[in-house]
C-alpha positions as CSV (number, residue, x, y, z in Angstrom):
1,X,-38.4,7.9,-38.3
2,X,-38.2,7.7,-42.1
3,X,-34.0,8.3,-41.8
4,X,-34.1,5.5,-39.2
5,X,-35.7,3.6,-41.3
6,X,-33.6,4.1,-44.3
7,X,-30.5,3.2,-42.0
8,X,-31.7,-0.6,-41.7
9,X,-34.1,0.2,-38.6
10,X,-37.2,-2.1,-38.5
11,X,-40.7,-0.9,-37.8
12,X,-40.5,-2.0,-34.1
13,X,-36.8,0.0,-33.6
14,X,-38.3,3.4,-35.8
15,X,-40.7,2.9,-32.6
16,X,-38.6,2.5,-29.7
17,X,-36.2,5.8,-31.5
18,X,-39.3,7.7,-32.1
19,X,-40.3,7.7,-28.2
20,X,-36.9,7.8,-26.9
21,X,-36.7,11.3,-28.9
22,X,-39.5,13.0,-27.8
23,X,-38.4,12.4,-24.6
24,X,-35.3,13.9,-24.6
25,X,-36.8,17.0,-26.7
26,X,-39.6,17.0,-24.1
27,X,-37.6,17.5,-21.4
28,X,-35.5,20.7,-23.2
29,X,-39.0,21.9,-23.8
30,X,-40.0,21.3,-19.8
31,X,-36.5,21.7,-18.4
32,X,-33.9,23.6,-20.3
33,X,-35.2,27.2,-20.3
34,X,-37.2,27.5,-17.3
35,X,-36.5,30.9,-16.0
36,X,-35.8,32.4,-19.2
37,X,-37.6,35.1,-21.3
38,X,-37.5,33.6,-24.1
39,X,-38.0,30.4,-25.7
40,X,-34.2,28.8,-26.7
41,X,-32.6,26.5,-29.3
42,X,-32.9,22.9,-29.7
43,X,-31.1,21.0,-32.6
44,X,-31.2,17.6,-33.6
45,X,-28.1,15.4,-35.3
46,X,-28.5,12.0,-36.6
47,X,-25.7,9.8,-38.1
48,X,-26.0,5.9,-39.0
49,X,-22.7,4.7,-38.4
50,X,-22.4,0.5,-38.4
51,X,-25.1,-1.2,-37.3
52,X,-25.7,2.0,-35.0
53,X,-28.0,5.2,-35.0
54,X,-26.7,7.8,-33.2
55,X,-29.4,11.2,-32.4
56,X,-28.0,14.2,-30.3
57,X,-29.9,16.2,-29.2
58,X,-28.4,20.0,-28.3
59,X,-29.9,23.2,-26.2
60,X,-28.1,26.4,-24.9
61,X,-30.1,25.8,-21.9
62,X,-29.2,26.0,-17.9
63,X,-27.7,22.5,-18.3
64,X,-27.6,19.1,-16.3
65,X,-28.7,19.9,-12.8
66,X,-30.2,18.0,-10.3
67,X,-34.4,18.9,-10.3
68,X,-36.8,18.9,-7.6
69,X,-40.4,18.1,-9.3
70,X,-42.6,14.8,-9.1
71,X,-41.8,12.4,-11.7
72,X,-38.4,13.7,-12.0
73,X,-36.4,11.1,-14.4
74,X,-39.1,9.1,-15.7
75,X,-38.3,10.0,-19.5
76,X,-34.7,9.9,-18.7
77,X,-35.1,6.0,-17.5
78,X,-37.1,5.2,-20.2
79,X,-35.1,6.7,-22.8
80,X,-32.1,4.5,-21.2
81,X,-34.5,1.5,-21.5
82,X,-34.6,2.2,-25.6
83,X,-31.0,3.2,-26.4
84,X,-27.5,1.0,-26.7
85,X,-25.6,3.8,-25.1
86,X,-26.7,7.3,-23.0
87,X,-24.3,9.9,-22.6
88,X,-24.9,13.4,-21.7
89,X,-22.6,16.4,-21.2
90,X,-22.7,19.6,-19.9
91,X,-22.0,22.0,-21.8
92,X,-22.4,25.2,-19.9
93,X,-24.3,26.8,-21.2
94,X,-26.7,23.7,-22.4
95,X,-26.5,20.7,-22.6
96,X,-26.1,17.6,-25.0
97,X,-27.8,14.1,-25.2
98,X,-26.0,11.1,-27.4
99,X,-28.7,8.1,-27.9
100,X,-26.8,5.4,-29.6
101,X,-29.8,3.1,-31.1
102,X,-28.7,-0.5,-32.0
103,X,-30.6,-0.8,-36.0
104,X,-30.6,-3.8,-38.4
């Protein structure tokens, strides 16, 4: 939150930023390395550019696949709810999450 917040981001948007991260870390921790032996990589990237905060987040992961477990895309919607833009690619193997936060 603190390099949100020294981009221009108000209390209320360090919020909205704050949850919307978790949430996509959460679901590498719940998602991404299922199956595995051990536990994988996850790495964060932040850049202000504009009146824009961009936060990727990265994992070498089994990728973007469709899941079949109750409450399946609840973080993902809200997430969507918080950002400007949502983009995610697959990177095989991994994947990567681009949340484009409106600050200012």
């Amino acid at each position: 939150m603190q390099f949100a917040s020294d981009c221009g981001a108000s209390q209320r948007q360090c919020e909205d930023i704050a949850v919307a991260v978790s949430e996509a870390l959460s679901n590498v921790v719940k998602h991404a390395y299922v199956g595995h032996d051990a536990p994988g990589i996850v790495a964060i990237e932040a850049s202000a550019r504009r009146s824009a905060l961009v936060v990727v987040v990265c994992d070498e992961g089994l990728g973007i696949r469709a899941r079949e477990s109750r409450g399946v895309g609840m973080g993902l919607r809200l997430i969507f709810r918080l950002t400007e833009r949502l983009e995610f690619v697959d990177t095989m193997p991994g994947a990567r999450v681009s949340m484009t936060f409106r600050i200012g």
